[in-house]
C-alpha positions in Angstrom: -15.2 -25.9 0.9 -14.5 -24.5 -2.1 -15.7 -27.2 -4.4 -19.7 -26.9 -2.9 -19.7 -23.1 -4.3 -20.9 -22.6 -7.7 -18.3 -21.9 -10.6 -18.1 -18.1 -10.5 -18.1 -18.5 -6.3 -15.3 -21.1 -6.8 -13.1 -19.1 -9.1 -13.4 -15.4 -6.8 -12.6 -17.5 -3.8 -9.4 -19.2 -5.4 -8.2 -15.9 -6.9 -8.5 -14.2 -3.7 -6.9 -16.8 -1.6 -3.8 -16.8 -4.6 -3.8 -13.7 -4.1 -3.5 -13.4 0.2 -1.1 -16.5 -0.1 1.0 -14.3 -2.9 1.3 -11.5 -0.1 1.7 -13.7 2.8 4.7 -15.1 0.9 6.2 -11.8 0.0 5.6 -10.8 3.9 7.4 -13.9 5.0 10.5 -13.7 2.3 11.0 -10.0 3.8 10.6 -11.1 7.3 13.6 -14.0 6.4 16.2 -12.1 4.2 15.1 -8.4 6.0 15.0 -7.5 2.6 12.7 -7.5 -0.7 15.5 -8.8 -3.2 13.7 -12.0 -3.6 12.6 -13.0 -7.4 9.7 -13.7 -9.2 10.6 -17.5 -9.1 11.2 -17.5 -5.3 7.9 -16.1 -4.5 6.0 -18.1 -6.8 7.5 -21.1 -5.2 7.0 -20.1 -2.0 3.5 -19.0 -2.7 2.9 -22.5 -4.4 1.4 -21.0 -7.3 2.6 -20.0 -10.9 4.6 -17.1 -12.5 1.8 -16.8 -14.4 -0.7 -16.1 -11.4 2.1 -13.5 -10.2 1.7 -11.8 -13.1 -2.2 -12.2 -12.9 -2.6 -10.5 -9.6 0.4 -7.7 -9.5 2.5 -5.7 -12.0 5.3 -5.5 -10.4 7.3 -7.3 -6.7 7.0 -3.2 -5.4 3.0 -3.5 -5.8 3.2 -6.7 -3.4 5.6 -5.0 -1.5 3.3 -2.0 -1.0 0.4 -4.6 -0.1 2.5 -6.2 2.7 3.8 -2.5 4.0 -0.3 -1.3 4.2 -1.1 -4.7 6.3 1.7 -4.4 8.6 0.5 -0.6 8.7 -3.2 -2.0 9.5 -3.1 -2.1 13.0 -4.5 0.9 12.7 -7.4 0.3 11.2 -8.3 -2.6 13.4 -7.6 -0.4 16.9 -10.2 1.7 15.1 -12.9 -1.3 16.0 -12.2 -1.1 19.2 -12.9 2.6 20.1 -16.7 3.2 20.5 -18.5 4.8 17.9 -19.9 8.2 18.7 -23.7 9.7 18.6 -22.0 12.5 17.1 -19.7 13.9 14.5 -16.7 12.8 16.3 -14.9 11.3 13.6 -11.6 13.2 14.5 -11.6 11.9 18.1 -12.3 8.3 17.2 -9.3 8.1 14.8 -7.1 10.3 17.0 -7.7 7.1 19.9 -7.4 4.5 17.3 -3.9 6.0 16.0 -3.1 6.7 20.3 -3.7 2.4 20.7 -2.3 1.3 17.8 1.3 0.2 18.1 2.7 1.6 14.9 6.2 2.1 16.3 6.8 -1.9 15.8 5.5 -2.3 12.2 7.6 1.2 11.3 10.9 -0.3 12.5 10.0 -3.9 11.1 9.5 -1.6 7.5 12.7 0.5 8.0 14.9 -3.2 8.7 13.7 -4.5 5.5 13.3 -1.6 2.8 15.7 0.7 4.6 18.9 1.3 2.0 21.1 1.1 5.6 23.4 4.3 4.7 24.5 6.8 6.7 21.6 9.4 5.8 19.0 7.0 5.0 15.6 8.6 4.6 11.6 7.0 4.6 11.2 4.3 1.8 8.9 5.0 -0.9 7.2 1.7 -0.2 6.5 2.7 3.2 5.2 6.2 2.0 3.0 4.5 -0.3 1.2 2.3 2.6 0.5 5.3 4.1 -1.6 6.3 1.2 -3.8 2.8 1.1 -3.9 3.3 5.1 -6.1 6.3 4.6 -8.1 4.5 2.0 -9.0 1.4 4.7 -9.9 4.3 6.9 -12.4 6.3 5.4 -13.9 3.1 4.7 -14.4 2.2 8.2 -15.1 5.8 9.1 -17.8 6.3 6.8 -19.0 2.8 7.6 -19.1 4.1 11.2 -20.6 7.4 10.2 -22.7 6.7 7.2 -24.8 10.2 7.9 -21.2 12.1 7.4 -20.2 14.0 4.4 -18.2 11.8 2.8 -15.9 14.1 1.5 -15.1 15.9 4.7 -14.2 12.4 5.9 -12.3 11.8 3.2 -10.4 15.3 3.5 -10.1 14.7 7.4 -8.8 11.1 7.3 -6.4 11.9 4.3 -5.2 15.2 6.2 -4.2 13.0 9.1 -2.5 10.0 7.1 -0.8 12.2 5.2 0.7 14.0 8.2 1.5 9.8 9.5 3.8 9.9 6.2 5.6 13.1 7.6 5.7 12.6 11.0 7.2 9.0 10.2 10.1 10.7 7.7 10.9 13.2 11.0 10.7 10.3 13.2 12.9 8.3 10.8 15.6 11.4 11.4 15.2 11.5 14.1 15.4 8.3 16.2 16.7 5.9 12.8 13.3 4.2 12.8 14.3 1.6 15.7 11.9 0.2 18.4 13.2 1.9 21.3 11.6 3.4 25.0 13.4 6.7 23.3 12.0 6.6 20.0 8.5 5.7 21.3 8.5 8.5 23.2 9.6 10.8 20.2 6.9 9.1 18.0 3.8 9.9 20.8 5.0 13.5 21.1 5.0 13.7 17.0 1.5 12.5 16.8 0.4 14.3 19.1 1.6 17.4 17.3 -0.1 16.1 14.6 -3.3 15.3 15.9 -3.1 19.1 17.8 -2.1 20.5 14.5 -5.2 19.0 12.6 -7.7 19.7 15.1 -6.8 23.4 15.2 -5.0 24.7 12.4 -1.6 24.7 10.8 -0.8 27.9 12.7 3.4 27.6 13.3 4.7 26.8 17.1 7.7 26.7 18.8 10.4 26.0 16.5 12.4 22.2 17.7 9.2 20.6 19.2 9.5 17.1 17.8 13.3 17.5 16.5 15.4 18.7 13.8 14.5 17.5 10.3 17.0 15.2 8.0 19.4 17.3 6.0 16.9 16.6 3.0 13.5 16.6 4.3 11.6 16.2 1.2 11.5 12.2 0.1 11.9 12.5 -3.6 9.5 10.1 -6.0 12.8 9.1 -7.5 13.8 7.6 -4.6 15.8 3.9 -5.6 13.4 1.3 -4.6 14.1 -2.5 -3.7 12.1 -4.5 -5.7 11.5 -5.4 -9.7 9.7 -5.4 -11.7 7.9 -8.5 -12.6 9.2 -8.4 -16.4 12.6 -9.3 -14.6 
């Protein structure tokens, strides 16, 4: 209970269950409208707390937007617990299982439904990008937590190596298949990571031209990209 922890205790505990029941309203508003064009209001009301507290904990609906994308991207992280730690300096091997068991097909098509701009030519979200980013933050975490004898910059290089390559392989898989949860695009997503994970382990050497599919038209996501969301002056 929070009211038998001392003051300081009582006031970290209710800002960090504002701030989880901030994102688990943002998660559920996305999962409703399949979109993020809820306001400020809404989520506060929904959240049962203040504008005010919004404003306390984010700078903008895109940050909690980005926090919802990286814990719908976490399943990741948590398959990682599940695959025995190695005696040795397997760290490669250990995230290449973890991203093998981890469904990440679902949670990329549930993204694409509700940040995708649903045009003709639609490319990976920004927001989706972005989770990518704080994916390969949770993971060198764990790694290192697993590994605490490992360099921790070499885990840092090798985990951010393979999450940025997740970010690619998801805009070609995107192209490719339209980000749906399909047997098809499932298929197209294992052979993709396994490139990836191939790729990392021994060099960026060029193969076979066509492996994993033709890129989009415009393969390069720009940082300008239109973004769903406001910000939380609005």
């Amino acid at each position: 209970m929070l009211t038998t922890l001392p003051v300081e205790d009582r006031r970290k505990a209710l800002k960090s269950r504002h701030r989880q029941d901030i994102v688990a309203a943002a998660a559920a508003l996305m999962d409703e409208r399949q979109a993020t064009d809820f306001t400020v209001d809404e989520l506060a009301q929904r959240a049962d707390v203040s504008r005010r507290t919004v404003f306390n904990h984010f700078a903008s609906i895109n940050d909690i937007v980005s926090e919802v994308c990286s814990d719908v991207l976490s399943a990741a992280v948590a398959s990682l617990t599940a695959v025995p730690a190695s005696d040795g300096p397997a760290v490669l091997d250990e995230i290449a299982e973890a991203f093998r068991n981890a469904d990440l097909v679902a949670p990329m098509a549930y993204l694409n439904r509700v940040l995708g701009d649903g045009g003709p030519a639609v490319t990976a979200h920004p927001m989706a990008l972005r989770a990518f980013t704080e994916l390969s933050e949770r993971l060198s975490a764990v790694m290192l937590s697993r590994h605490p004898e490992a360099d921790k910059l070499s885990v840092h290089l090798l985990v951010g190596a393979l999450t940025s390559g997740l970010g690619v392989l998801y805009h070609h898989w995107h192209c490719a298949t339209g980000a749906v949860d399909t047997p098809q695009s499932r298929r197209s997503w294992a052979r993709m990571l396994d490139q990836l994970l191939e790729t990392v382990r021994t060099g960026h050497a060029a193969g076979p031209a066509g492996q994993a599919g033709q890129p989009c038209p415009s393969s390069v996501v720009s940082s300008n990209h239109p973004s769903k969301g406001q910000t939380l002056n609005g």
